[in-house]
N, C-alpha and C positions, 0 to 999 in steps of 0.2 A: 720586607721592603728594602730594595738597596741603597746604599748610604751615595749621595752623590758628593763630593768634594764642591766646599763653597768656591773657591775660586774657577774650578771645572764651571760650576755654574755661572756663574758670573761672568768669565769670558763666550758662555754661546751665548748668553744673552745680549751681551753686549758686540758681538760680532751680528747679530741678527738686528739688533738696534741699528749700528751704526752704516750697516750695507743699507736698510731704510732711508736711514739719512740722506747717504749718498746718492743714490736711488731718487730722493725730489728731488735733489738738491742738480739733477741731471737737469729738471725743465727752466733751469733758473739761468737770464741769459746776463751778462755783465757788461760785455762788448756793446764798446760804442755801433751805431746802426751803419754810418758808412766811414772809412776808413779814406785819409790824403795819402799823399803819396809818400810825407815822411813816416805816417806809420806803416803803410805795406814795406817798405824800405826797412823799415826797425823788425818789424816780423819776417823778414826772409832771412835779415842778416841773422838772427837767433837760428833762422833752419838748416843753416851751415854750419852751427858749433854740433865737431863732434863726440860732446859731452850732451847732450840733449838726450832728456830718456822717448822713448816711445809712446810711450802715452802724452807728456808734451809734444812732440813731433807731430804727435795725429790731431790734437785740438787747433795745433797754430795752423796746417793744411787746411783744416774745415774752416777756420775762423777765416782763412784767407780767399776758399771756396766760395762762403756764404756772406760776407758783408762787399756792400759793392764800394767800390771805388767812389771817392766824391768827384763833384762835377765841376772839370775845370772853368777858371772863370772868363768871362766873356770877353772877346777880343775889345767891343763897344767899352771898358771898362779901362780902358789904357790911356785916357784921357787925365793928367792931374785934378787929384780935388784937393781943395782945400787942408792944409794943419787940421787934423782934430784938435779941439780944446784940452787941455791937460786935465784929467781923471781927477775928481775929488772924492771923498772918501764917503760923499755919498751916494756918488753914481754908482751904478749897477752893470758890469759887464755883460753882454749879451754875446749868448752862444750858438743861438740859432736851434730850428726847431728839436720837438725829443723826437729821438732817434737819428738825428743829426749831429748831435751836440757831445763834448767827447765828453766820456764817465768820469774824469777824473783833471781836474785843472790845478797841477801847481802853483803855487803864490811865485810871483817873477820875483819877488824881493829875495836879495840874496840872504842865504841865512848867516844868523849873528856869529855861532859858534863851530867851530871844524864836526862836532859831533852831530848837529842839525846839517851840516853839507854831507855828511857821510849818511844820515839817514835815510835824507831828501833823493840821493843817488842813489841807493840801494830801495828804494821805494821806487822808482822811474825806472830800473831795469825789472825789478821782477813785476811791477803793474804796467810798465807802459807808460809811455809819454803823453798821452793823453788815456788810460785807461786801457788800450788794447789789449794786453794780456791777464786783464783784471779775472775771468774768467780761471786763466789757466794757477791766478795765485789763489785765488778761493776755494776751487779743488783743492789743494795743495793743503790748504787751511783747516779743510775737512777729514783727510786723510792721514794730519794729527792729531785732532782731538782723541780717539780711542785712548792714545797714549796720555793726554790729558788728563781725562777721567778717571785712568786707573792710577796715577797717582797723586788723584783728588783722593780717593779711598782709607790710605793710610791718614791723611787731614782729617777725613771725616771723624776717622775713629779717633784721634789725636780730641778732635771738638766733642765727640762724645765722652771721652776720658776727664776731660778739665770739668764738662758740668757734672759727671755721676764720681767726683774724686774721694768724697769720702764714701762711696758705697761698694769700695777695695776691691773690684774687679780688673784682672790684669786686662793690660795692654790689648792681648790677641784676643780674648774673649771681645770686645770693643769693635777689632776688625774683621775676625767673622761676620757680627754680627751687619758692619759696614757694608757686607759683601753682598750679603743675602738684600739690605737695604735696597743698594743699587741694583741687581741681580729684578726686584719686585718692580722697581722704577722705570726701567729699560721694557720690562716686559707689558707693564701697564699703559706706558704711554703709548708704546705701538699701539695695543685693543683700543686706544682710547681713540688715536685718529685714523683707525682703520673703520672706527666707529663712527667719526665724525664722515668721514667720504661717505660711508653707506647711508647714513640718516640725512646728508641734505640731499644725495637723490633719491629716495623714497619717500619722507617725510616734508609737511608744510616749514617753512622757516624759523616760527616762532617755539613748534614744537622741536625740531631738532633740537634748535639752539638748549630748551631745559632741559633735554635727556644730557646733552652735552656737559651741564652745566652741575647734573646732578653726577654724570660720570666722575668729573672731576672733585666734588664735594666727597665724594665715597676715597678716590684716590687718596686724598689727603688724609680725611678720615683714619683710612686703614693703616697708614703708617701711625698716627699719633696714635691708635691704639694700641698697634703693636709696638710702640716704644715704652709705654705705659705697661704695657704685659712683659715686655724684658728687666727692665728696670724696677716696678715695682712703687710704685711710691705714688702722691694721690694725685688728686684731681690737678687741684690749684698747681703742686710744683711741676708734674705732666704738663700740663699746658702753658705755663712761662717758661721752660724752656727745651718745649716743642718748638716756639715761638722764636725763642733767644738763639738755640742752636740752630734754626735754621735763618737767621739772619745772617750770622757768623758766615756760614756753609757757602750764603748767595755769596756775603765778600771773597771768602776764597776762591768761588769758583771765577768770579769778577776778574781777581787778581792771576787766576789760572789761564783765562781766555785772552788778557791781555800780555801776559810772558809768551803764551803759544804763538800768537801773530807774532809779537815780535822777534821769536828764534826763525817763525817761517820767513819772516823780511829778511833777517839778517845772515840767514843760510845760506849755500851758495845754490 
């Protein structure tokens, strides 16, 4: 049998994952439903820079193809009405119906600090003034994570080093074994929702739902087993910290998803 290299493995796995991803993540719509006229104005002026890549260039065309214009307001409507009463903090701004309504409302309060105005403005060019290019930045969002993950991998084995320290395995032994971890996790979760599509349309509801529920019980399963099989050691400390190290794991990756957005805000 031939030897496959873990990281060989681990990057098709993970290129076949994350094309998945990207893949739903195509029917998923962010754009407000109809666009005024300052944001077609705000979208045409970005389809003039030319630093604009092509794949942006083609989302803002469609974006601008498919959402329709909003409906100017009525001549009948030219008549003075009254002061609005001054906003209190517990009235409720109304935005008008969904799919009307823009995706994304900045707070008018100006910000306190230079560093909230420089974010609030780099948050308003790459999403939109009201959300219209919310779309083309969540792509963008998606199309860093790979890089994310892969170095989530050295952490992981970093979080697996600190709990098994005195059981004097080097470092790369740790990350191997991280690789092949992630390598099981990419490939599993695919089966798992290629699984879930095929069982709710052939199966009743309630039965999908436990085939699902038992796929997932095994998923996990099969990792604590096999960390238990690498490492060695028994029940009770297997299992606090299966537990332990994979709380740890959630915060990093917590703390990984949160750096990612924000190099993608702050990128040019």
């Amino acid at each position: 049998m031939r030897y496959v290299h873990p990281l060989r493995l681990y990057l098709l796995a993970s290129i076949l994952f994350f094309f998945a991803v990207n893949y739903g993540a195509r029917g998923l719509r962010f754009e407000p439903g109809n666009l005024g006229p300052k944001d077609r104005a705000e979208l045409e002026a970005d389809l003039k820079k030319e630093d604009l890549p092509p794949a942006a260039r083609e989302k803002l065309e469609a974006l601008l193809r498919e959402s329709p214009a909003s409906p100017a307001p009525s001549p009948q409507t030219t008549a003075p009405s009254p002061s609005p009463a001054p906003k209190t903090d517990k009235q409720k701004q109304e935005f008008g119906k969904i799919g009307e309504r823009p995706f994304v409302v900045f707070d008018q309060a100006k910000s306190t600090t230079p560093f909230e105005s420089w974010i609030e403005a780099r948050a308003k060019e790459k999403m939109g003034e009201h959300g219209t290019k919310m779309g083309l930045f969540i792509s963008t969002l998606f199309s860093n994570l790979p890089y994310m993950m892969l170095a989530c991998v050295p952490l992981f084995a970093c979080v697996l080093k600190i709990l098994y320290v005195r059981r004097r395995i080097f470092y790369i032994d740790h990350l191997i074994y991280a690789l092949h971890i992630h390598t099981f996790a990419y490939v599993g979760i695919v089966l798992i929702v290629l699984a879930t599509i095929g069982l709710n349309r052939i199966a009743p509801g309630p039965v999908a739902g436990w085939i699902i529920a038992l796929l997932w019980m095994a998923f996990v399963v099969q990792i604590f087993l096999s960390i238990r099989r690498v490492y060695r050691q028994g029940w009770f400390m297997s299992i606090f910290k299966f537990f332990f190290g994979g709380l740890i794991y959630l915060i990093v990756i917590g703390g990984a998803l949160a750096a990612t957005f924000f190099i993608t805000l702050v990128l040019p």
